[in-house]
GUGULUM-191544 format. One record per residue (C-alpha): residue in three letters; x, y, z. Coordinates in steps of 0.05 Angstrom, whole numbers, padded with zeros to 5 digits, always signed. Layout:
N
ALAXYZ/...
***
This chain:
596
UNK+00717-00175-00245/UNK+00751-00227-00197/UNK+00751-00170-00144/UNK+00679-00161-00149/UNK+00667-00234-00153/UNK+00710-00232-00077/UNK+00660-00189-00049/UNK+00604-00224-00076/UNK+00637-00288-00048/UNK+00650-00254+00024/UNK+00580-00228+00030/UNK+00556-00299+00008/UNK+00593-00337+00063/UNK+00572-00287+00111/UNK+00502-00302+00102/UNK+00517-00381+00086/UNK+00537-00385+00160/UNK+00487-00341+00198/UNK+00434-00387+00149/UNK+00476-00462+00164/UNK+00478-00447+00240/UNK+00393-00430+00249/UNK+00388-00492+00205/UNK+00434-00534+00256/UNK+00398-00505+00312/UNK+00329-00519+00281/UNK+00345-00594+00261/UNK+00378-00601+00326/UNK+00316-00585+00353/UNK+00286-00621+00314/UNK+00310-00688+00330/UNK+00311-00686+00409/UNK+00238-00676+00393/UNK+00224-00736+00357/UNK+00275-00778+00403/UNK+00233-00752+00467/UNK+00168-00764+00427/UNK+00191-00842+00410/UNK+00211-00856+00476/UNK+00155-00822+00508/UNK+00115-00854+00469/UNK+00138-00925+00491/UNK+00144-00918+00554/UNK+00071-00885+00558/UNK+00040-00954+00519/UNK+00083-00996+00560/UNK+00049-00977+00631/UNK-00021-00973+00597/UNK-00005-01045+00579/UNK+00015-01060+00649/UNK-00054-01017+00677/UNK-00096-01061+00634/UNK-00068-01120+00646/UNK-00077-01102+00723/UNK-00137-01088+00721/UNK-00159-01150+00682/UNK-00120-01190+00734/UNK-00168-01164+00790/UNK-00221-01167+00751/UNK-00212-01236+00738/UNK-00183-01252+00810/UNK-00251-01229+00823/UNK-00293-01278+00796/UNK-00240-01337+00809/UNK-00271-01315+00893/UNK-00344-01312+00872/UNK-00327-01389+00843/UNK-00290-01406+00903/UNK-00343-01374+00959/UNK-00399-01404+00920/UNK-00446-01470+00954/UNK-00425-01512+00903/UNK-00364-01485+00859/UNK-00357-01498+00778/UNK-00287-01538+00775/UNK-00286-01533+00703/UNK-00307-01453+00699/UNK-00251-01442+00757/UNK-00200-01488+00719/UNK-00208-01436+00652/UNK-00202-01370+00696/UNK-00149-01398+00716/UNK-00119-01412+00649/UNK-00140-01345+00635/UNK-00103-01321+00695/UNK-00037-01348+00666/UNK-00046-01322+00601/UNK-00062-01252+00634/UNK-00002-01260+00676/UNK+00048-01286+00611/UNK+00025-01231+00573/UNK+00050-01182+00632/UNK+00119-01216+00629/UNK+00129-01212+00562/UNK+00126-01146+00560/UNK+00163-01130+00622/UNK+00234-01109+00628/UNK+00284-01172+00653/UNK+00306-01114+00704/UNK+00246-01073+00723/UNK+00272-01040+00787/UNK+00211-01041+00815/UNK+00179-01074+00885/UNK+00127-01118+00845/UNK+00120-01145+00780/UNK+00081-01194+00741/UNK+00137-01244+00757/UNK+00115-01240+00829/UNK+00051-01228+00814/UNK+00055-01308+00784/UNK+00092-01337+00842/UNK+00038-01310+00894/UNK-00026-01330+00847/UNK+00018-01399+00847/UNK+00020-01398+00924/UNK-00058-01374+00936/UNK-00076-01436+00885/UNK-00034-01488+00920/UNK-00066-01462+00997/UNK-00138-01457+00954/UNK-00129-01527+00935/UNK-00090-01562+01000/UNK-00156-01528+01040/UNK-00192-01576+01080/UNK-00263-01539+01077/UNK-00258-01504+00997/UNK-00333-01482+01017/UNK-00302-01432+01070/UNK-00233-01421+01047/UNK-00233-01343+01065/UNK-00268-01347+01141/UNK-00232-01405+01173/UNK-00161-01416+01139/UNK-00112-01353+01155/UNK-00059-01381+01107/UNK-00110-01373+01042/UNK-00132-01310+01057/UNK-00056-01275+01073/UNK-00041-01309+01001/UNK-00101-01274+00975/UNK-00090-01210+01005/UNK-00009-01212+00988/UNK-00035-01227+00906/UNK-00086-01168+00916/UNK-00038-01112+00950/UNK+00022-01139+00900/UNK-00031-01120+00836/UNK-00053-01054+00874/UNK+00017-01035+00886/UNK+00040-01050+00812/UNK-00025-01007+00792/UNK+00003-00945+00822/UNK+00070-00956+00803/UNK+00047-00956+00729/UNK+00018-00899+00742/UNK+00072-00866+00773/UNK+00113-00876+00705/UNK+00060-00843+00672/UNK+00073-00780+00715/UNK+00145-00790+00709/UNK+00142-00797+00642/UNK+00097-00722+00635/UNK+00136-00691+00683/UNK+00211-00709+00645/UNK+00167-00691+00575/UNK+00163-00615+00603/UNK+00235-00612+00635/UNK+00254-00637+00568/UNK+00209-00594+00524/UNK+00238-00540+00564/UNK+00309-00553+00558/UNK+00300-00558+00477/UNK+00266-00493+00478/UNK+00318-00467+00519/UNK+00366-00494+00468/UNK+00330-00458+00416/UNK+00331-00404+00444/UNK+00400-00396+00452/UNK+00411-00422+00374/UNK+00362-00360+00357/UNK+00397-00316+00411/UNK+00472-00343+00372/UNK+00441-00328+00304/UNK+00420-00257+00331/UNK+00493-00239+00352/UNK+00526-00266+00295/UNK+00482-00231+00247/UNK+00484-00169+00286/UNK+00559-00169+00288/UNK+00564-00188+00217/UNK+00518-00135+00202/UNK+00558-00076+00241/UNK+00624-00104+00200/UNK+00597-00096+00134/UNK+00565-00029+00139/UNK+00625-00005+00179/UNK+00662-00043+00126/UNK+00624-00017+00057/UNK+00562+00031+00085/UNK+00608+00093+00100/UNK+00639+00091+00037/UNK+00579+00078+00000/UNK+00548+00136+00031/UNK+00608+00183+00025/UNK+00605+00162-00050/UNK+00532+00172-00048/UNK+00550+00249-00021/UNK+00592+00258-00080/UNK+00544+00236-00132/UNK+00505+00284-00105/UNK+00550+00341-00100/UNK+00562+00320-00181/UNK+00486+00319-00191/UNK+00491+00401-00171/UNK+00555+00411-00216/UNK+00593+00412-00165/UNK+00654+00360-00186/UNK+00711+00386-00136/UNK+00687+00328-00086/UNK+00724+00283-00037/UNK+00728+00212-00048/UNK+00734+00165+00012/UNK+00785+00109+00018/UNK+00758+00043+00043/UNK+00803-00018+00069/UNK+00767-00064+00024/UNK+00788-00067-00053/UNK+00728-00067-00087/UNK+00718-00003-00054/UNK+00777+00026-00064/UNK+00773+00004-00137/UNK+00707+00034-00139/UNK+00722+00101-00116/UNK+00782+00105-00166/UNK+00731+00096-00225/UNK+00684+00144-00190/UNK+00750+00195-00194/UNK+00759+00180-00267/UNK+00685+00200-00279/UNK+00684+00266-00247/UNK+00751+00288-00273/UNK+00718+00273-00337/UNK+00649+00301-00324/UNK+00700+00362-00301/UNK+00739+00375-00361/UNK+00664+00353-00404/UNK+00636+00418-00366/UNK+00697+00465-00382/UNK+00688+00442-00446/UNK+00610+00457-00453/UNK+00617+00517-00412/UNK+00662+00544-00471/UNK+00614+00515-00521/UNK+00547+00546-00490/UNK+00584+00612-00478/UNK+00605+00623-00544/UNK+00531+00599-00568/UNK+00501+00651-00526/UNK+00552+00706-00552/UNK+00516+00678-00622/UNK+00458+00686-00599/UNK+00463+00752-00572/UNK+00485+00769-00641/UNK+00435+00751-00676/UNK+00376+00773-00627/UNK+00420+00845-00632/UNK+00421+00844-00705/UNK+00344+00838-00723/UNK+00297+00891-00731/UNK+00244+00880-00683/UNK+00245+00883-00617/UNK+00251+00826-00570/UNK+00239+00811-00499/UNK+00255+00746-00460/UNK+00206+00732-00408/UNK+00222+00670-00366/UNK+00163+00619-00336/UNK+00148+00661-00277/UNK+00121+00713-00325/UNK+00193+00772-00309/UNK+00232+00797-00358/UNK+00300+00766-00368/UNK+00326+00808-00429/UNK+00314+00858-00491/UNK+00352+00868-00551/UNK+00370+00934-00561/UNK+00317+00945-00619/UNK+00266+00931-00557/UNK+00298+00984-00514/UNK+00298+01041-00561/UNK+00231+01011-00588/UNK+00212+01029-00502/UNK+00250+01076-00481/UNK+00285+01038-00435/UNK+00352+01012-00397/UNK+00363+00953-00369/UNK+00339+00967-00306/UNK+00263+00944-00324/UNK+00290+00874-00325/UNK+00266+00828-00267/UNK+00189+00860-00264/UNK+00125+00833-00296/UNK+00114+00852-00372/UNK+00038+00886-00345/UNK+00086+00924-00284/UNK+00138+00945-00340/UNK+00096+00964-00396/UNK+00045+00988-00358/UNK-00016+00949-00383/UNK-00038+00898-00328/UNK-00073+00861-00386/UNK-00009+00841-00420/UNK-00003+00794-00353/UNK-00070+00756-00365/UNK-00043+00742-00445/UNK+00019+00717-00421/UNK-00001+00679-00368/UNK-00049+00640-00425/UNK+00014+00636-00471/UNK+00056+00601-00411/UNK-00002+00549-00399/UNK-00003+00533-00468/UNK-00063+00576-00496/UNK-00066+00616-00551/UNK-00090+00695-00561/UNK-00160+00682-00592/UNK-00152+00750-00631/UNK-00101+00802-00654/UNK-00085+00849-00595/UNK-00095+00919-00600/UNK-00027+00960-00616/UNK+00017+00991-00550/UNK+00015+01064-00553/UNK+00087+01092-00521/UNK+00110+01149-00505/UNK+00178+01158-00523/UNK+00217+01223-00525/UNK+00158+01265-00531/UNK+00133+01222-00587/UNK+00079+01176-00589/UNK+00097+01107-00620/UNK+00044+01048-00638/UNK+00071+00978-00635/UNK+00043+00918-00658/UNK+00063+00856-00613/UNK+00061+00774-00612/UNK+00072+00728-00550/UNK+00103+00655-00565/UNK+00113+00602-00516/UNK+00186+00578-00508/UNK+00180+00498-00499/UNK+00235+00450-00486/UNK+00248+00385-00529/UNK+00204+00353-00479/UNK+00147+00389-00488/UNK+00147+00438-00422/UNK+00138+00512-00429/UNK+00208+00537-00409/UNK+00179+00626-00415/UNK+00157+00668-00473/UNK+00177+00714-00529/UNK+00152+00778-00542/UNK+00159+00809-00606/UNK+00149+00883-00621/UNK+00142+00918-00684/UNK+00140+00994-00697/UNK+00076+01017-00734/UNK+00074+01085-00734/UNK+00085+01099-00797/UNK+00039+01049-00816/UNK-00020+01064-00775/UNK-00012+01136-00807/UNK-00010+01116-00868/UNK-00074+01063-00864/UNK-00107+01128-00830/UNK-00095+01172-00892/UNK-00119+01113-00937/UNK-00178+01101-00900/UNK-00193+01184-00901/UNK-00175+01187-00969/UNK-00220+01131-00991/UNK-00278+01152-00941/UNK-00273+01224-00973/UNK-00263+01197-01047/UNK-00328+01145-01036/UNK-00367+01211-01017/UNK-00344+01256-01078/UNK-00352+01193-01131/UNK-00415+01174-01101/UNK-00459+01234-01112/UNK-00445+01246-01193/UNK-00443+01163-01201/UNK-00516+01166-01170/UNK-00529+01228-01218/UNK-00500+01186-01287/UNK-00545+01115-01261/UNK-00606+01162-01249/UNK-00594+01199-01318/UNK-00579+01134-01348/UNK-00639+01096-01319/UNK-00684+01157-01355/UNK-00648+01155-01425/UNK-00660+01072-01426/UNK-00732+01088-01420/UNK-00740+01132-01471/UNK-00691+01105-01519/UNK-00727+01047-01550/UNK-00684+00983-01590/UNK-00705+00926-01600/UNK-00695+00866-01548/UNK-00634+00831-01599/UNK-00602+00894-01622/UNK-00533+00917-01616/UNK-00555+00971-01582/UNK-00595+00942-01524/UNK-00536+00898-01516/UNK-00490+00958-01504/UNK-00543+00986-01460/UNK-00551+00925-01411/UNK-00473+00926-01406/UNK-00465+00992-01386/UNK-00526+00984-01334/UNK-00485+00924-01304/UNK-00422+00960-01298/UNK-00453+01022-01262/UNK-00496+00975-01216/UNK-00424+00943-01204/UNK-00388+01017-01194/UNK-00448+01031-01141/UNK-00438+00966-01106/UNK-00356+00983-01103/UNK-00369+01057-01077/UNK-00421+01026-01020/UNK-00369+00973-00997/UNK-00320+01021-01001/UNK-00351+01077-00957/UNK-00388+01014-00899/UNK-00308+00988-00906/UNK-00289+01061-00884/UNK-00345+01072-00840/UNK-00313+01010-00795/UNK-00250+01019-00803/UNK-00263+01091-00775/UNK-00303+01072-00723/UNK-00363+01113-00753/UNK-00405+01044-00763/UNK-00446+01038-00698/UNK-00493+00976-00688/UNK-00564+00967-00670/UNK-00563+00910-00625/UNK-00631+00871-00608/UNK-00644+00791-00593/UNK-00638+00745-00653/UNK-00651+00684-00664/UNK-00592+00644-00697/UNK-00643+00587-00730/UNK-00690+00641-00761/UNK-00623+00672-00784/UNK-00596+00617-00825/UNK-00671+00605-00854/UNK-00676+00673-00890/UNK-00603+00673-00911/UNK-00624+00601-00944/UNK-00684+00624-00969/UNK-00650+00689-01007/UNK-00599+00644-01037/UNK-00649+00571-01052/UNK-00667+00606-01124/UNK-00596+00620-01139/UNK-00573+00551-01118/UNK-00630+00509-01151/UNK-00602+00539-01218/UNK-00533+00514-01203/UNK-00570+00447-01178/UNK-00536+00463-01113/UNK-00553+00430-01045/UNK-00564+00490-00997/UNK-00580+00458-00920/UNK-00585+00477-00855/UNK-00572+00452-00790/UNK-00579+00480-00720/UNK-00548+00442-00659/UNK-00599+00466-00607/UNK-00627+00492-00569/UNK-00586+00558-00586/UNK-00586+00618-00546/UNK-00616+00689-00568/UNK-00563+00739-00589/UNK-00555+00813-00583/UNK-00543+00830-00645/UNK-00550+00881-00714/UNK-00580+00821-00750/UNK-00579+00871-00816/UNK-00506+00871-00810/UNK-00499+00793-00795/UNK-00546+00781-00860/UNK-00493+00822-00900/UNK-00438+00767-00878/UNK-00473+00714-00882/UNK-00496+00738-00959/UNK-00423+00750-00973/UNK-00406+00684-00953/UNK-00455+00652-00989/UNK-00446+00687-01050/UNK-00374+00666-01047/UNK-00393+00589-01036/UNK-00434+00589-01091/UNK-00382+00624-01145/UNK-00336+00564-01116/UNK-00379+00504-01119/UNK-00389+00468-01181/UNK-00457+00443-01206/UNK-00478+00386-01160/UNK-00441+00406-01100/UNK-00470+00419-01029/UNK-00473+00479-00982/UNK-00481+00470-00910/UNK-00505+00528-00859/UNK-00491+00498-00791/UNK-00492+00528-00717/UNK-00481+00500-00653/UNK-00458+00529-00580/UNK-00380+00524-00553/UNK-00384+00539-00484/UNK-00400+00613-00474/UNK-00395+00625-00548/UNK-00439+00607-00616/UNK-00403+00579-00683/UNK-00449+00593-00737/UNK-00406+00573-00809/UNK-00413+00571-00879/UNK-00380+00502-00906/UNK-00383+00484-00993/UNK-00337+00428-01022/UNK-00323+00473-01078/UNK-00250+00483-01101/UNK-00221+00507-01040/UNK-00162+00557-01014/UNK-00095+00550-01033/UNK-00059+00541-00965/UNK-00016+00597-00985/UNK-00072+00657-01000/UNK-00111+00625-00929/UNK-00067+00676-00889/UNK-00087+00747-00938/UNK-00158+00724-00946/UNK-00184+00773-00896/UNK-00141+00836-00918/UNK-00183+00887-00960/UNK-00159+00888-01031/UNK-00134+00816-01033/UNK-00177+00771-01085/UNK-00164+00694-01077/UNK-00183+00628-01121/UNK-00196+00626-01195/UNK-00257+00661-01200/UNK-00244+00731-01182/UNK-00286+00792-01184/UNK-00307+00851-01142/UNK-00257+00895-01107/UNK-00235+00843-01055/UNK-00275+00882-00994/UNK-00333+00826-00979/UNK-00285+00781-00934/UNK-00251+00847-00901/UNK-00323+00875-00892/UNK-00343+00814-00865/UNK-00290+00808-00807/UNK-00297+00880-00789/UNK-00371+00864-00771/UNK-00351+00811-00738/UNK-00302+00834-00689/UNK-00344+00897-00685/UNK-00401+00852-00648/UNK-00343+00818-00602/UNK-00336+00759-00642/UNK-00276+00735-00689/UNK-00277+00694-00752/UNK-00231+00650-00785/UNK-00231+00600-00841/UNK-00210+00521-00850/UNK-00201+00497-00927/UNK-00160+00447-00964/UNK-00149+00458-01027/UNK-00191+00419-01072/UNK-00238+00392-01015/UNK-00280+00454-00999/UNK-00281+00513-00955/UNK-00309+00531-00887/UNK-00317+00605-00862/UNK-00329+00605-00794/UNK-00361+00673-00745/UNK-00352+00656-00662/UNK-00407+00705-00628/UNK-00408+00705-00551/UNK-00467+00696-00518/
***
């Protein structure tokens, strides 16, 4: 601390002078300015006083001769001028210098106005004093020429007085000058000492911060002559020997993280592929190479270039902006060995702590077996609809004829058995249709009949099928249309059979009282046409199974848990996907995305 308080104190002092020395250069200045200014000043009113007073003089002198040369002349006006005269001529003296160094002065100027009075009054003829006596007019002339003379001199010491102002004016600006011009050097060599002093070792310390900043810690420290320096640069050695041994010691640590990493990535089941932020692959676990068919020579292209399928590129450039896939993509079909292999796969984002996309993970999972054995399902269900659906029609036709016939009364036992069994076949028709239409799409067999629609007449007749229903449950059933809406291509049968299913299913899960919205609006190049209740809602839990056939959700249950399946496989079958948005105990929203 003292050390640094030495520089600090040096640097101070430095400055100190360079700022002391302009100061004693400017007041310096300063001063012979006002000194000239007070003496100029003085000497300036001085000689106006002594022009003024001259010039009264004459003036005055002037009409003492128009008294004198006049028929009859005023005693007692020429007796005050001349009072006046003395006063004029006191006043001069006064303010005269004892020693004025000069030819003529108001001292002189008295004793001649004395001596052209005495000849004025000693005259013989006062009526013609100027014409016929010589001695009168030489005193007159002497008084005149002695006031003219001390006129110019006066002004004279005006000039003088200018023309030292400038020399003077001059030589403090030249003073100045050479204050600025001492301020300038001593600055400038003050300057050179400290940054040869402390700027090449700051900047060779600079150098080695930087060469730290790259990991590069073997630098060379420079070795100053002053102390603080020097003590600097051994504290800056103590930091990078530690920031050295710190990165031995994280080296080991990150290594032997990776190794556990590597293990673990080795040890799953699916396959894995590392893709960095320019979109090129950076590794595979071995699951992902005999998942491809590959070595490790792949790694370093594009995932479209490696696999093949440029449209893999467009996905994961969305994924490394931050986007997501807006449906599942279709499985990869490889060809490994002679055998073809489906995969499913997922991309991720990789994001750092700070929230910037550092690359992406792709995850790959072998469905062969799978696919083949959904395919065999699907046949063996498509196949089973057919055969069950032909003597099932048979029994409801035969059974339709024998309630005809067969007559019980309305409250009998037997009509009762009668209506049950009517229910249950209707319901055993209804299972073998959604099975077979399930079939049909899974199949690709289901081919749509597209023509314009419009989405506000669409909601109306799905509201107006379901107002009955939903005025006995005292249900609120409303619609509402952000539009204008576009016209859709679409199989508006097939959308009618969603939107039925949904609505059936809103109002099994809304209680008496509740409220069922049907809303649309547009998205950008897309239309969102939902079904939203505030029934009981979804279980966050069954929200991610409610869309696989087979699966029944909620408390109410019933059917064979194909409507919501059904309803998605229309869906994406007209380009569209469809998701859902509930919380339990606050209502559900099904939602269908159609592009325009």
């Amino acid at each position: 601390m003292k050390l640094a308080m030495k520089l600090r104190t040096r640097l101070f002092l430095s400055i100190s002078a360079l700022i002391t020395v302009a100061l004693l250069g400017l007041l310096l200045g300063l001063v012979s300015v006002m000194q000239m200014a007070g003496s100029q000043e003085a000497l300036i009113r001085s000689n106006f006083i002594t022009l003024d007073l001259g010039l009264k003089l004459r003036q005055t002198l002037g009409d003492q001769l128009i008294i004198m040369l006049s028929e009859k002349p005023d005693s007692a006006a020429f007796a005050a001028s001349k009072q006046h005269y003395f006063e004029l001529l006191e006043q001069g003296i006064a303010q005269e210098p004892s020693q004025t160094g000069s030819e003529y002065g108001f001292r002189k100027a008295k004793a001649d106005y004395e001596r052209f009075i005495q000849a004025y009054e000693t005259s013989p003829d006062p009526s013609n004093v100027l014409s016929s006596n010589d001695n009168l007019t030489e005193k007159f002339n002497a008084l005149r020429n002695g006031l003219i003379v001390e006129h110019k001199r006066a002004l004279d010491n005006i000039n003088d007085t200018e023309r030292q102002a400038r020399e003077r004016a001059l030589l403090i600006a030249g003073l100045l000058g050479l204050v600025g011009l001492a301020v300038l050097i001593i600055g400038f060599v003050t300057a050179q000492a400290i940054a040869r002093r402390f700027g090449e070792p700051i900047e060779a310390l600079a150098k080695a911060a930087d060469n730290i900043g790259q990991g590069n810690f073997d630098v060379t420290l420079p070795i100053s002559s002053a102390v603080e320096l020097n003590l600097l640069t051994r504290r800056f050695g103590i930091m990078a020997q530690a920031l050295r041994e710190h990165q031995a010691t994280n080296v080991d640590e990150l290594l032997a993280g990776q190794q556990r990493l590597q293990a673990v990535l080795d040890s799953i089941d699916d396959g894995l592929l590392m893709i960095n932020r320019q979109g090129h692959l950076e590794h595979l676990n071995p699951v992902a190479q005999r998942q491809l068919g590959w070595e490790s020579d792949r790694l370093g292209q594009g995932l479209g270039t490696a696999l093949e399928r440029p449209e893999l590129d467009e996905q994961l450039q969305l994924v490394l902006r931050g986007g997501t896939l807006e449906r599942a993509p279709e499985d990869l079909s490889i060809e490994v060995d002679g055998e073809s292999r489906l995969l499913t796969y997922s991309l991720t984002p990789v994001s750092h702590i700070q929230g910037h996309i550092l690359g992406a993970v792709m995850v790959l999972h072998d469905v062969t077996e799978q696919r083949a054995f959904e395919r065999v399902r699907s046949e063996f269900v498509l196949r089973a609809s057919h055969e069950l659906r032909t003597p099932v029609t048979g029994m409801h036709m035969a059974f339709g004829l024998f309630r005809e016939r067969a007559h019980f009364a309305p409250d009998s036992r037997e009509a009762d058995l009668l209506d049950t069994v009517n229910e249950e076949m209707q319901r055993l028709m209804q299972l073998i249709n959604d099975l077979l239409n399930f079939s049909r799409y899974q199949n690709g067999l289901q081919k749509l009949t597209l023509a314009p629609c419009s989405i506000e007449a669409l909601l109306k007749q799905a509201q107006s099928r379901f107002a009955t229903s939903a005025e006995e449950k005292e249900i609120s059933l409303l619609v509402e249309a952000q539009g204008p809406l576009p016209r859709l291509q679409v199989d508006q049968p097939q959308l009618d059979r969603v939107l039925d299913n949904l609505l059936d299913n809103a109002l099994r899960h809304t209680s008496s009282g509740g409220r069922i919205r049907l809303h649309a609006r547009r998205h950008g190049d897309r239309v969102i046409i939902s079904v939203e209740d505030n029934g009981e809602g979804i279980a966050y839990g069954q929200q991610g199974r409610i869309f696989e056939p087979f699966v029944q959700v909620g408390r109410k249950k019933g059917g064979a848990g194909l409507g919501l399946a059904l309803c998605k496989e229309i869906v994406q079958l007209h380009g569209g996907r469809m998701g859902v948005y509930s919380r339990p105990g606050q209502g559900t929203q099904f939602y269908m995305a159609l592009t325009v």
